[in-house]
C-alpha positions as CSV (number, residue, x, y, z in Angstrom):
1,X,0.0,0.0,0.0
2,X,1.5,3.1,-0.8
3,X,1.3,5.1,2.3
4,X,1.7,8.9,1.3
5,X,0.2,10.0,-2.0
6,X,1.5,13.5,-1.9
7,X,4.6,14.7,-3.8
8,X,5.8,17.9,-5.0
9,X,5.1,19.2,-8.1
10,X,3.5,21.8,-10.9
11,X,0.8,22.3,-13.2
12,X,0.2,20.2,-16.7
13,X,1.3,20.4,-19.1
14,X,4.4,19.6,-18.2
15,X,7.2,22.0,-19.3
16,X,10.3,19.9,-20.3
17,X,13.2,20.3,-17.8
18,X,11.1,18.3,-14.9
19,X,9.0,16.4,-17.6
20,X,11.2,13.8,-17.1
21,X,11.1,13.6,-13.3
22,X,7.3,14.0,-12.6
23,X,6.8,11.4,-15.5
24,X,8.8,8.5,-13.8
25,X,7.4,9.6,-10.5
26,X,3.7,9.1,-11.8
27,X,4.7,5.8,-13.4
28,X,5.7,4.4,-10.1
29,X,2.8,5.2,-8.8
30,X,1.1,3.5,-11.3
31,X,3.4,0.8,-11.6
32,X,2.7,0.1,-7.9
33,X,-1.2,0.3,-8.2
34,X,-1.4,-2.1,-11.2
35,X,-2.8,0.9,-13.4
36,X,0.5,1.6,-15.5
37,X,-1.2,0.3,-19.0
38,X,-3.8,3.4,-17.9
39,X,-1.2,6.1,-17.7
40,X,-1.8,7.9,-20.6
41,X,-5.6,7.7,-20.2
42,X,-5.2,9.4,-16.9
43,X,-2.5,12.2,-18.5
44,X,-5.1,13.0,-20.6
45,X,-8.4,13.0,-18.3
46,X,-5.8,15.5,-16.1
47,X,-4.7,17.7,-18.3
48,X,-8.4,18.3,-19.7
49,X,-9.9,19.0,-15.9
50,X,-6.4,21.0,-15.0
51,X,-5.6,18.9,-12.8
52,X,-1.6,18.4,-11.6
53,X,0.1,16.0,-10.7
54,X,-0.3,15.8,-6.7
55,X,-3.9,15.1,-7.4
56,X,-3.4,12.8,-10.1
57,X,-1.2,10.8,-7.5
58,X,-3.8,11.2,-4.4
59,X,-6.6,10.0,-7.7
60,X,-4.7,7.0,-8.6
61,X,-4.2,5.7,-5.0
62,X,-8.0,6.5,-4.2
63,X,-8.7,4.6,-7.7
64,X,-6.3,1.7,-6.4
65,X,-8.3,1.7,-2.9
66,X,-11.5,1.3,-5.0
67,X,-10.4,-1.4,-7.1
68,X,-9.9,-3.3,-4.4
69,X,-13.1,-3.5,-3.0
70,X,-15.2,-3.0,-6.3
71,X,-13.3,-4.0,-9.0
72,X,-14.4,-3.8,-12.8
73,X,-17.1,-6.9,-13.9
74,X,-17.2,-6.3,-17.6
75,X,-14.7,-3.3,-19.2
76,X,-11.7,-2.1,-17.4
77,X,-10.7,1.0,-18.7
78,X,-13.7,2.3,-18.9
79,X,-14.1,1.6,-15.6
80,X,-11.3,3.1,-15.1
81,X,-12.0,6.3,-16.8
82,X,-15.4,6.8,-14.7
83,X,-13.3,6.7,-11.6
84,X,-10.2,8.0,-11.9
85,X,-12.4,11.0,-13.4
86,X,-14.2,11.1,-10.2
87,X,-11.3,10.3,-8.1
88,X,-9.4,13.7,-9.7
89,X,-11.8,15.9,-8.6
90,X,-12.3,14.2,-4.7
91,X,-8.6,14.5,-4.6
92,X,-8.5,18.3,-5.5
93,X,-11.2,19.0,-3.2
94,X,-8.9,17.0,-0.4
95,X,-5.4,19.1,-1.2
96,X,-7.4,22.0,-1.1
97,X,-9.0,21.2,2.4
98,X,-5.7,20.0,3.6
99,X,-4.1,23.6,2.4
100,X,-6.8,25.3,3.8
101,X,-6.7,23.7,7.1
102,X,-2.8,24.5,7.4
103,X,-2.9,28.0,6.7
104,X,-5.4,28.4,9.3
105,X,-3.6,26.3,11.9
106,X,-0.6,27.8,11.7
């Protein structure tokens, strides 16, 4: 289980000096959820909501956490899409919670 789903990083598209960096660091995320074949699905779904990559990491280990208790019956990546979809925008609703709770707290 991957126990924290929150790195550091910037917006998508990713500019090319650190494309390199947050790309490998996605992938092991991936690679450790099972979901690697679904990377570029999920590149894409992000990029067209905004999303970056902190939430796409916090999305992929919610997604993981769903799979295991209802996985897919008929069609995978479809599956896939609905909830990683889904799963982007509970995560950015979480990050932003989290931030929000810090700067008050301090």
């Amino acid at each position: 289980m991957i126990d924290n789903c929150l790195t550091k990083s910037d917006h998508f598209p990713l500019d090319q000096s650190s494309a390199l960096n947050k790309e490998s660091t996605l992938e092991s995320y991936f690679i450790a959820t099972g979901f690697l074949d679904q990377l570029p699905t999920a590149i894409q779904i992000a990029e067209e909501l905004k999303c970056d990559s902190n939430e796409m990491i916090e999305a992929i280990c919610k997604v993981a956490d769903k799979f295991k208790i209802y996985p897919p019956t008929k069609n995978r990546t479809s599956w896939f899409v609905i909830v990683f979809r889904e799963k982007l925008l509970e995560a950015r609703a979480d990050l932003m919670a989290h931030k929000y709770r810090k700067q008050y707290f301090k």
